[in-house]
N, C-alpha and C positions, 0 to 999 in steps of 0.2 A: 375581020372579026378580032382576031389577037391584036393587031394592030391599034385596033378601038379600045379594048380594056386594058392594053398598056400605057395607052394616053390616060386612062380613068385615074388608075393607080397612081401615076406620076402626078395628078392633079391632086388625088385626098392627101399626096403626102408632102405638097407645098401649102396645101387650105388648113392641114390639123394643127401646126407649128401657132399659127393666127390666131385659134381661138385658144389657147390656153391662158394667155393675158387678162380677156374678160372674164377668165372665170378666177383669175387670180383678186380681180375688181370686184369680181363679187361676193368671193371667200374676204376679201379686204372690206369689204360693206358690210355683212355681217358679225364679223368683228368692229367693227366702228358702233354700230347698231349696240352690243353687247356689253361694251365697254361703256357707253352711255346710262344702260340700262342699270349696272354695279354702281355708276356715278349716282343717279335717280336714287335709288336703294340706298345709300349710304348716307345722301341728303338728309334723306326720309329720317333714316333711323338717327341721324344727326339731331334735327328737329325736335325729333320724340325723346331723346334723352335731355334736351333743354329744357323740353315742358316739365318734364320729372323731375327735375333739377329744381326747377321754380315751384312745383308742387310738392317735394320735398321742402325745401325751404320753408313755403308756407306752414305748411305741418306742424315742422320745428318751432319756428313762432308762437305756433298756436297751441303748443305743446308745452312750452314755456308760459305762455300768459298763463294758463290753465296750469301749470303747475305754481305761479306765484297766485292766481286768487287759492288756492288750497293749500297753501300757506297761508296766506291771510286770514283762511278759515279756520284753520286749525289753530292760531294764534287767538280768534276770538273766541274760538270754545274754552283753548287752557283760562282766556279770562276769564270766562264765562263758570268755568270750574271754581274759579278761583272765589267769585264774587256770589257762590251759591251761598254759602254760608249770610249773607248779606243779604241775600234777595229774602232769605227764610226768616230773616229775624223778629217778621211783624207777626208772626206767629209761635213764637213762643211764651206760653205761658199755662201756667198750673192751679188747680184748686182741690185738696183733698182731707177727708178725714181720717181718726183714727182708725175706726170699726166700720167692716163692710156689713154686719150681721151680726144679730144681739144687740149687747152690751159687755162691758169689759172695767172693770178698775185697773189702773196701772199704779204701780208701787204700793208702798214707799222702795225703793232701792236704796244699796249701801251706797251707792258712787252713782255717776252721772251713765243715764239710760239711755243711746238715741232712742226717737221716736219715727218708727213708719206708718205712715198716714196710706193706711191700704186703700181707702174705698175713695179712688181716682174720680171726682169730676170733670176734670177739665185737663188733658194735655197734650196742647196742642204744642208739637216739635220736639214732642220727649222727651225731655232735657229732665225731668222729675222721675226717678228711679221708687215705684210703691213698697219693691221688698226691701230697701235698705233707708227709702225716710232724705234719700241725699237727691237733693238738685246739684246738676252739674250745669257752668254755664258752659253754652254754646259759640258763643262770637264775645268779644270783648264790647263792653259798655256797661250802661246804667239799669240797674235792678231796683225794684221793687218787691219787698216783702212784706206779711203779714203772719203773725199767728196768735191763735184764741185757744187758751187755758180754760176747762171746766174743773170741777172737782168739789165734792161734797165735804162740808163743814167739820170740821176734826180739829178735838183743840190740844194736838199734839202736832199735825200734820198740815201745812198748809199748799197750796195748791201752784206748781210754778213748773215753769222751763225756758230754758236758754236758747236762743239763736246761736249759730257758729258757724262763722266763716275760716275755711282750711284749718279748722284746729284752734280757733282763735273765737273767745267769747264776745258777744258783738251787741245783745238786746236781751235782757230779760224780762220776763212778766211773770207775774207771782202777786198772790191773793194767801191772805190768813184767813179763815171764819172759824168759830167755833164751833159754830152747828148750821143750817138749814145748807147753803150750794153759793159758791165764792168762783167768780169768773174773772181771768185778768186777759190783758193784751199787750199787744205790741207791733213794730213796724218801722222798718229801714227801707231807705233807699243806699244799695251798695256799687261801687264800680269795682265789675270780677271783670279777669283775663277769661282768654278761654281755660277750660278745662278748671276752673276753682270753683270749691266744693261749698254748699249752704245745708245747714239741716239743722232741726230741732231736737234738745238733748235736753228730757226731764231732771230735775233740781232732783238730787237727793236729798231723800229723807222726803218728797213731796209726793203729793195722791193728787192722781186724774184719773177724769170719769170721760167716755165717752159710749155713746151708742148712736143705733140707724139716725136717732135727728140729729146725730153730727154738730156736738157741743163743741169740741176739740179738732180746730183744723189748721191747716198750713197755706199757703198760698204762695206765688209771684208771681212775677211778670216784668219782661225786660221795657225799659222805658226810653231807650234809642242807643244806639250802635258807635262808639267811640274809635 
């Protein structure tokens, strides 16, 4: 019996030396296995950082086109600013009288009166100012004016007023009667800049008449764009 388990012993401790090799093959597989795996994995994220790369890219392109059409756009609004004043111009124009209500005589006066033509028909682009009588132009070009003188018969007094352009006498109309109602006129075509001034300025020493039927009125109208 000792004999037999002495043999045992001497056997597991020539068989145990044997297998530690395959299990060194196998600790060595699964490291092969794992390393592969890292390898897989790093592919991968290799890959995906490519695409990103390209879908960045894209982006940027697209990011850039789309920043030069809004350029573009904003380039055609500044003109589009620019060329308001231009798009508006077919719509400037005025028609107005003296007196909104009643009746009124004006003068005579010492020196030259403006005249503000309160009771606004027509002003389309507002370029005609009713508390100061002053048309201002809008856009550079060709104007059209008009104004109509009433005033009753005086035979001291006769009945007139001046057109002015910036300070400068341009058209008069003016009427004498001695007695019954003497109406005179007039009428320019002028080329203003922007911002120059047109308005009507009673003759001294002269009498106007106006009431609601609007004897005594002003007018223009721009007639194209230079």
């Amino acid at each position: 019996m000792l004999f037999t388990l002495f043999l045992l012993i001497c056997w597991l401790s020539t068989v145990q030396p044997e297998m530690t090799p395959a299990k060194k093959i196998i600790q060595h597989g699964k490291e092969d296995e794992y390393d592969r795996d890292i390898h897989s994995v790093l592919r991968e994220m290799t890959a995906t950082l490519a695409k990103q790369e390209v879908q960045i890219m894209y982006l940027q392109k697209e990011n850039e086109a789309q920043t030069a059409k809004l350029k573009t756009t904003e380039e055609k609004l500044a003109e589009l600013d620019k060329l308001k004043p231009q798009l508006q111009v077919k719509q400037v124009a005025f028609s107005a009288s003296l007196v909104a209500t009643g009746q009124r005589h004006f003068g005579p006066f010492s020196a030259l009166y403006t005249l503000a033509f309160k009771h606004v028909i027509t002003n389309i682009g507002n370029a005609y100012n009713p508390n100061t009588g002053v048309f201002t132009a809008p856009v550079k070009g060709a104007y059209h004016f008009e104004f109509y003188i009433y005033g009753y018969g005086d035979a001291s007094h006769g009945s007139g007023a001046i057109l002015f352009k910036n300070g400068r006498h341009i058209f008069i109309a003016y009427e004498h009667q001695p007695s019954h109602t003497s109406s005179s006129s007039n009428g320019v075509t002028l080329i203003l800049e922007v911002g120059d001034v047109v308005y009507v300025r009673q003759r001294a020493t002269a009498k106007i008449f106006d009431s609601v039927n609007c004897h005594t009125t002003f007018s223009g109208h721009l007639l194209f764009t230079m």
